[in-house]
ZAMARGU-4260 file (C-alpha; in steps of 0.2 Angstrom, whole numbers, plus 5000, padded with zeros to 4 digits):
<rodrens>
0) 5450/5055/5285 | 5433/5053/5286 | 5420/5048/5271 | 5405/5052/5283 | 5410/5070/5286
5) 5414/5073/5269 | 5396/5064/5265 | 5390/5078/5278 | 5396/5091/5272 | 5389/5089/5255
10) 5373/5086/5261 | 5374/5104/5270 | 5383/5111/5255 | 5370/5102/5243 | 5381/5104/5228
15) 5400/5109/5231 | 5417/5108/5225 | 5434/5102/5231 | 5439/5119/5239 | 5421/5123/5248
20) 5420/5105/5256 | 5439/5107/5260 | 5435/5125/5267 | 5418/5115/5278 | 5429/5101/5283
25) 5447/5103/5286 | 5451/5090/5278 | 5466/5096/5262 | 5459/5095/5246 | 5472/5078/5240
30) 5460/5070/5255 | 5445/5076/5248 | 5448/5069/5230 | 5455/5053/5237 | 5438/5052/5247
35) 5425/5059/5234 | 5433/5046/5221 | 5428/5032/5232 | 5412/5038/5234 | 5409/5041/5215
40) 5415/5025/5211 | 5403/5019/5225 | 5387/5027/5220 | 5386/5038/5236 | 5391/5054/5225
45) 5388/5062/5209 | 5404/5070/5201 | 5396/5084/5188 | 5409/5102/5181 | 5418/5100/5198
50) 5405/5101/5209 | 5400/5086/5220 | 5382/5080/5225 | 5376/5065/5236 | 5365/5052/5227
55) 5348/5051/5235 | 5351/5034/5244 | 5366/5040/5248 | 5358/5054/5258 | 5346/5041/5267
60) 5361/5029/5272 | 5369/5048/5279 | 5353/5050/5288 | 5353/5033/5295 | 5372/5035/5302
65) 5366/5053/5312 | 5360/5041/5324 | 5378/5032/5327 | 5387/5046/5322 | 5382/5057/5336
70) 5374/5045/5348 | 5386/5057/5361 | 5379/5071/5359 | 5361/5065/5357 | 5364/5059/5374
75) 5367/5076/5379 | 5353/5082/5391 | 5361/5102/5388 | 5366/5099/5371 | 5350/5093/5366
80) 5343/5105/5375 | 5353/5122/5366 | 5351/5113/5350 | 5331/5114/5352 | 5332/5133/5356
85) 5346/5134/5342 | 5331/5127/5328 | 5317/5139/5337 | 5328/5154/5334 | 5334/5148/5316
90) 5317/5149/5313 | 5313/5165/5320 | 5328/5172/5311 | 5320/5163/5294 | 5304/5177/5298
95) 5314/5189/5302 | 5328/5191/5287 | 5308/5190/5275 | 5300/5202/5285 | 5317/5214/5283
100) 5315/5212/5265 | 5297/5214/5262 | 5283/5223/5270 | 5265/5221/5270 | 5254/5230/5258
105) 5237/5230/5256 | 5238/5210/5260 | 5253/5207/5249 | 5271/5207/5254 | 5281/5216/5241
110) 5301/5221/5243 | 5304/5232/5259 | 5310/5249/5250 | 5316/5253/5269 | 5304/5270/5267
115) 5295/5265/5282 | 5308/5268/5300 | 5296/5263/5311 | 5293/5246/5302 | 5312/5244/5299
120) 5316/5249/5318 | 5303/5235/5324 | 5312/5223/5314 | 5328/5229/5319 | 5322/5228/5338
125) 5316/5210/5335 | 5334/5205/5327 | 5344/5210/5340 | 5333/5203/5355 | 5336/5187/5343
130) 5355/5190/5342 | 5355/5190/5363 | 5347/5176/5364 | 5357/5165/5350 | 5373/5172/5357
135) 5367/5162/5373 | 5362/5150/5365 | 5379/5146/5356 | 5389/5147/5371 | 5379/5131/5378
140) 5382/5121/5361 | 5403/5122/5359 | 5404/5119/5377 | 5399/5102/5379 | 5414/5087/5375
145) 5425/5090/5361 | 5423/5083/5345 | 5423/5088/5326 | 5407/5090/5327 | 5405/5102/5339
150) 5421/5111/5331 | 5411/5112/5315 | 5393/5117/5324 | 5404/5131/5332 | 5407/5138/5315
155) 5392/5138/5307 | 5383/5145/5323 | 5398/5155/5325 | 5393/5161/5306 | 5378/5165/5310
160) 5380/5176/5324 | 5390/5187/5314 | 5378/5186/5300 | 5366/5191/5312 | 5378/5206/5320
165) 5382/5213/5301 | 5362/5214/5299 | 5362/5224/5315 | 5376/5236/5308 | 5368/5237/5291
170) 5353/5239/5298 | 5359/5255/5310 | 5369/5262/5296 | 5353/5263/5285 | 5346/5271/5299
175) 5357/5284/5301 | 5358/5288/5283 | 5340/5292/5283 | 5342/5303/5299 | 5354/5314/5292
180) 5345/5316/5274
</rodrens>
């Protein structure tokens, strides 16, 4: 069992219960409760209507053992590497997902009512060269030396590239409806 990958996951999670950081960590929830215990009664989390939080020094000590923790994989040269790309897409995606829900009018952005096909086919065009690209991208980062942190990066990149693929769908479906009306 580990304390600093349940600490982890609730500083990705924020604020989660038993069964979310159970479902993020693999761990069975009778570890999690054992763990999260410890770590109330140590000041590293806050217990609040089921839902677990870290304390702010907490999160610093957390930030401090990143450096320990994943010294491996820091060392990395191609890991490193795929991660960086990894953050540059993220952020892409970040614009992307805004720009498919709002449009540009008159200097403002205001919700995309999807009345516009050009606009919503650039932005289509523009998230699937993205999905190649991560899609690449994730195959460099779960091949590299096993460990649980590269099984859990699998899955939330993994998670993303199907987020990004149901987007795509959606998107072609939408557009497809409005051919046909």
């Amino acid at each position: 069992m580990s304390l600093h990958l349940v600490l982890h996951a609730l500083a990705v999670k924020k604020h989660a219960d038993v069964l979310a950081l159970a479902e993020f960590t693999g761990l069975t929830q009778a570890e999690l409760t054992h763990l999260l215990a410890g770590a109330a009664a140590s000041g590293r989390v806050v217990a609040a209507q089921g839902k677990y939080v870290l304390t702010p020094l907490a999160r610093l000590a957390l930030d401090g053992q990143y450096t320990r923790e994943y010294a491996d994989l820091r060392a990395n040269a191609a890991f490193v590497q795929a991660y960086t790309s990894f953050e540059q897409i993220n952020i892409q995606l970040k614009s992307l997902i805004t720009d498919w829900q709002t449009i540009e009018v008159g200097g403002a952005r205001v919700a995309n009512d999807h009345s516009d096909a050009s606009y919503d086919m650039r932005t289509i065009d523009r998230l699937g060269n993205l999905h190649e690209r991560a899609g690449k991208i994730l195959a460099q980062l779960v091949t590299g030396p096993y460990t649980v942190w590269n099984e859990m990066a699998f899955k939330i990149y993994y998670l993303l590239l199907l987020v990004i693929s149901a987007i795509i769908l959606r998107h072609f479906a939408h557009v497809r409806s409005i051919e046909r009306s």
